[in-house]
N, C-alpha and C positions, 0 to 999 in steps of 0.2 A: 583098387587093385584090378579086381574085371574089366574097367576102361583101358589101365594100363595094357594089361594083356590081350588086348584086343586091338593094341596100333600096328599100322600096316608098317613095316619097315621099306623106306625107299629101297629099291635093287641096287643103286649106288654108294648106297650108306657102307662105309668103309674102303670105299674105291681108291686106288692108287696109281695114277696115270704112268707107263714108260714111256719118257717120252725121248728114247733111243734112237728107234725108229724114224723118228721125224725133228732127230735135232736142228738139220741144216733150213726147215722149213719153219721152225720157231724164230730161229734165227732172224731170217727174211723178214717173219711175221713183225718181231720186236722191232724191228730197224723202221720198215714201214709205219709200222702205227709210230714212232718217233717223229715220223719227217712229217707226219700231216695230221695229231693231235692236237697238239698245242695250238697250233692256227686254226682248226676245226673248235676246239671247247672256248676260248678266249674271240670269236667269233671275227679274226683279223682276215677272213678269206671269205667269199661268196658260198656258201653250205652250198647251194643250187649246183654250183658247176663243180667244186672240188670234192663233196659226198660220194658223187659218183666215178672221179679219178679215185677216190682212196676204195672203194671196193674194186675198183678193176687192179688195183694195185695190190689189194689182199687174196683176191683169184691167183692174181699172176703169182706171186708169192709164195703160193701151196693152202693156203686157208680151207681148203674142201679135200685137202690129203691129210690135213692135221686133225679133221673133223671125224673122216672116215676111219680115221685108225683111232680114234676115243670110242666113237661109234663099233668098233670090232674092239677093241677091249672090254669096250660094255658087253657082249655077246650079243647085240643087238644086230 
């Protein structure tokens, strides 16, 4: 009982994302990760040159606007 009451709860334990705010850039995100997944995990592409097309492709996309607005709903 004492250990029990003594757990730290996560700050995000029962968090619920809106994710209103940044539909059109989920959007993007989803499509993106589509087009260069599957050739990435099934290893049909050079990882070397394409890992780095697919983050500049998640930048372009909004990936650090979807970040910042989970990050501002955390209150972080």
């Amino acid at each position: 009982m004492e250990y029990n009451e003594s757990a730290i709860t996560a700050p995000h334990n029962g968090f619920t994302f809106d994710n209103a705010p940044v539909e059109s850039e989920i959007a993007a995100l989803t499509s993106t990760v589509e087009e260069y997944a599957k050739a990435l995990e099934t290893g049909m592409v050079d990882p070397d040159e394409n890992i780095p097309k697919f983050q500049k492709a998640l930048e372009d996309n909004g990936v650090n606007t979807l970040l910042e607005e989970i990050a501002a709903q955390l209150g972080k």
